[in-house]
N, C-alpha and C positions, 0 to 999 in steps of 0.2 A: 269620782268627779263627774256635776252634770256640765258637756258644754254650755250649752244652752246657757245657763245661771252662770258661769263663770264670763262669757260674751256680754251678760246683763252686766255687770261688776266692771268690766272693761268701760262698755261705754258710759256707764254713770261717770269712772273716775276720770275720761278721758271729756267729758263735758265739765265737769269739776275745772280741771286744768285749764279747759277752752276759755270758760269765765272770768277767772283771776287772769289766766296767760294773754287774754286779748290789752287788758291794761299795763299788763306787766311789759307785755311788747311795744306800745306804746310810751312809757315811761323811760326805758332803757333806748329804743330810738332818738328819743325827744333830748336825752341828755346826752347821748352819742353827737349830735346835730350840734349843739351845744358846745358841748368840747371842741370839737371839728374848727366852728368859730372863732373861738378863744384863743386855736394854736395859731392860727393863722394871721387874725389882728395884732398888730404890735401895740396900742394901746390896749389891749387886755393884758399884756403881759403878765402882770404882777398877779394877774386870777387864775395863772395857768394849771398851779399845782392843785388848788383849791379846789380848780374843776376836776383833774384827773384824781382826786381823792372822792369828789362826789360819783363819779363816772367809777371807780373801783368799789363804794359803796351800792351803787344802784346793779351792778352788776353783780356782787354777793346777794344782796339779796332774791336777785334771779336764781341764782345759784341754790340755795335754799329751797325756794321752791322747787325747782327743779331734784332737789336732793327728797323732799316730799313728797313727789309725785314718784320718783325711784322705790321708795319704800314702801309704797301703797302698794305698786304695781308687784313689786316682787312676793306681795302676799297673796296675791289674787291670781299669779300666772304660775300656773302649778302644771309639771308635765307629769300624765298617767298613758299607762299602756291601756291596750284595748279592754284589756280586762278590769281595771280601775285601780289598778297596784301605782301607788304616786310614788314614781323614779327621783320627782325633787322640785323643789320651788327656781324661776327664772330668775336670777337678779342681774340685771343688764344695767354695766357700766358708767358712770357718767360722763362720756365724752366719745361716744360712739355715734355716728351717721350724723341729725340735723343737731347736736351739741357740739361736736367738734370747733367751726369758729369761736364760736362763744366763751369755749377754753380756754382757747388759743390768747383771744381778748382780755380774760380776766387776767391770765397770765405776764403779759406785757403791762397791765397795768398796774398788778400789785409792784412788779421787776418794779417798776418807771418810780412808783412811790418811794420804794427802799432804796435805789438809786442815792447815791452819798456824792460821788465825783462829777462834777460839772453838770449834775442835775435842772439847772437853770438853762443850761444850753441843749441839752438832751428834749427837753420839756416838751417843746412845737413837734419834735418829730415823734415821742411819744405820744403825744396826744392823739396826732393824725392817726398813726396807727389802729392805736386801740378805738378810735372813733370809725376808722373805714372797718375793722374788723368786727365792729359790734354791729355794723348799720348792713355787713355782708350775714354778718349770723342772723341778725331779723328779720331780712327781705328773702336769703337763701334758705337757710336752714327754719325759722319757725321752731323751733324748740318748742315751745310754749301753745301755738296752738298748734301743727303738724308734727307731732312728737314722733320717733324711732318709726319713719314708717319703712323699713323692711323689716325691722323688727314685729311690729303689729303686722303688718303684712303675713308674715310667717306665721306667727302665732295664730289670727284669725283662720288661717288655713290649714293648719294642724286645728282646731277647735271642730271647722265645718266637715274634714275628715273623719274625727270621732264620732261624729255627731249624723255620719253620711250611713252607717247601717250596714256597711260592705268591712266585712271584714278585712280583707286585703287592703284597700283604700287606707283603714283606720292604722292599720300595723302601718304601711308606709308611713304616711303621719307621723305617727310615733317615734320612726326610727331617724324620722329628718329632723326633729324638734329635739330630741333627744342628741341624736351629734352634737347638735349646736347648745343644748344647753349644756355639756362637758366640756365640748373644745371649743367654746368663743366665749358664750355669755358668761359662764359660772366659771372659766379659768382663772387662775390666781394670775396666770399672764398679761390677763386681759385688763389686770389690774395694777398690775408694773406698766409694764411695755409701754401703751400710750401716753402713760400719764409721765415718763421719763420723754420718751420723744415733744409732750409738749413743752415742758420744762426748757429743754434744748429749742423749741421753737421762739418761746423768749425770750431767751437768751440774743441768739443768730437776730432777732428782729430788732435788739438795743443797739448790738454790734454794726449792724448795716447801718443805720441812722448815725454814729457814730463816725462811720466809714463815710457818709456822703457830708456831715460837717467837715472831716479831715480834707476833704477833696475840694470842699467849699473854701473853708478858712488856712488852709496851707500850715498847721499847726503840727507838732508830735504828740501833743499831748492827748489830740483825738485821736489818732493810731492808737496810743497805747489803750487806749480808755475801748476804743473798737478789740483792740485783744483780749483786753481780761473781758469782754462779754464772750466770745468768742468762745476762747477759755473753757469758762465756765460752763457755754452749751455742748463743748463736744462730748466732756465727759460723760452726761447721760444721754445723749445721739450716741455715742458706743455702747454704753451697759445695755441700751436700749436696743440698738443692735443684737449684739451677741445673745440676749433672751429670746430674740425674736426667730434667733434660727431652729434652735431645739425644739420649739414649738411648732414650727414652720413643718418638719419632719415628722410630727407625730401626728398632725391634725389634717396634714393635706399631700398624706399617704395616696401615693397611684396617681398624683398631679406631678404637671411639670411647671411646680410652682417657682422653680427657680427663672421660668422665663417671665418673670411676670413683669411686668411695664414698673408698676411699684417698685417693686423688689429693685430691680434694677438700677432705678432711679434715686431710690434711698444708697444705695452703695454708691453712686457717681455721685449723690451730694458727701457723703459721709468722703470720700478721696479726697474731692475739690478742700473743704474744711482741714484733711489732715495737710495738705498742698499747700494750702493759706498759712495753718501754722508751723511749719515747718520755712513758710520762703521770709518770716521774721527772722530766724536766724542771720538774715545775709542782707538788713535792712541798712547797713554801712555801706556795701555797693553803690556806686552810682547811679543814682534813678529806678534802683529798687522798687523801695517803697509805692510805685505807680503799679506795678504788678502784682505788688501786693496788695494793694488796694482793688486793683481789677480782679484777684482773684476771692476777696472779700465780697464783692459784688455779685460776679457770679456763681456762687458757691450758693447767696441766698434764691438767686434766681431761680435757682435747681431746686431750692427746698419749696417755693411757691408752685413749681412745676410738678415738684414730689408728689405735692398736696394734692394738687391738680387732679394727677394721675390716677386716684382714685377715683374720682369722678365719670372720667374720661376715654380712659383706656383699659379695655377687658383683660381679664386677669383674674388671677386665681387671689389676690389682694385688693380686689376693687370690686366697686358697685357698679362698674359702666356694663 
């Protein structure tokens, strides 16, 4: 492997990206803005689906490219030891560091389309959604032109390692790049795990919307319609869970990664959620259903907060 030429191959592909992705970021803003509009005016009404169909198609197509630039990139990021023995090619996830919102967005959008009950009513709050989550993945994240930068980050510094002539220096390198390409990038975990926890983030995000018509319109029918989203998200927010431990153990050996702000905070959302569905059971009570609406609330508040936490607060699960 020469650094050197592998560095060249980076940046060609990562100007590649920069060129379509300046439009592409534009395009997906533009119709975000768009949407945003649409849910909001009640003479648009009747455009509303039409738009969050065009807004789930312009965002697949982001998606695509993005799924293009993944595959490029996993050819070109190759990990070798000091000596030139190639340990294995990088294929980095797609919905890890500045794709995450983006996910999160398409996901809520496809949900909102397939959406069958009370979809007409759901519609405004679907829309705002996915249009503030798309217009946060543009402005914060950059997918498109700012791609994986811890990711690149790492990378470019395992490259300029091998490439520094110190033997010591290059072994380190190697043995940092290499961690990470078994236990993050190139784990089969890394390939469940999030992409079940965003599943469940679309979920929790139909249910809340849900939850504030219920509280608006004084119906049961929104309750119920807040449950089965509900529902639905907890099951893979557990699977998603319970994978996330065994791996947790194996990769972040010698940490006290169970103090971790994340960590923690995913288990106190995952309670609040089992707490919510469990205080249905006793929804005949008198004045019930207000606690449990309160605890539908805050349960997703925890998961914004969850999210948050990576950002924000240091840990052996976060980027802060």
């Amino acid at each position: 492997m020469n650094p050197q030429s592998v560095a060249t191959e980076l940046e060609s592909l990562l100007r590649a990206l920069g060129t379509v992705g300046g439009f592409a970021e534009g395009a997906i803003l533009a119709t975000a803005v768009l949407l945003a509009v649409v849910s909001v005016v009640p003479r648009l009404a009747a455009n509303r689906r039409t738009m969050l169909g065009l807004m789930t198609a312009v965002l697949l197509a982001g998606e695509l490219l993005l799924i293009w630039f993944h595959a490029r990139l996993s050819g070109i990021a190759v990990v070798a030891d000091p000596s030139g023995r190639v340990a294995g090619h990088l294929t980095v996830p797609l919905w890890i560091e500045s794709e995450k919102l983006y996910v999160w967005a398409l996901v809520v959008a496809v949900m909102g389309l397939l959406a069958r009950e009370r979809r007409d009513e759901l519609a405004p709050g679907v829309g705002i959604a996915v249009a503030a989550l798309t217009i946060g993945a543009v402005f914060w994240g950059r997918p498109f032109t700012e791609p994986l930068p811890s990711f690149l980050g790492q990378y470019l510094g395992y490259l300029q390692g091998m490439a520094s002539g110190n033997a010591q220096i290059a072994q380190a390198a190697f043995e940092n790049m290499e961690a990470s390409r078994q236990y993050f990038y190139n784990s089969w975990y890394m390939w469940i795990h999030p992409p079940l926890l965003f599943l469940s983030y679309g979920a929790f995000t139909i249910s809340f919307i849900a939850t504030l018509l219920m509280l608006a319109r004084r119906r049961s029918s929104y309750e119920r319609l807040a449950y089965h989203w509900a529902r639905l998200g907890y099951l893979p927010l557990t699977a998603g869970m319970l994978i996330g431990f065994p791996w947790a153990i194996a990769a972040w050996q010698g940490e006290s990664w169970w103090w971790s702000g994340k960590v923690n905070m995913s288990i106190m959302m995952w309670l609040l959620y089992t707490a919510y569905l469990h205080g249905r059971l006793y929804l005949r009570h008198r004045r019930m259903w207000r606690w449990v609406a309160l605890l539908s609330i805050l349960s997703f508040v925890i998961l914004l907060l969850t999210y948050l936490a990576t950002y924000v607060v240091p840990g052996a699960h976060s980027y802060a």
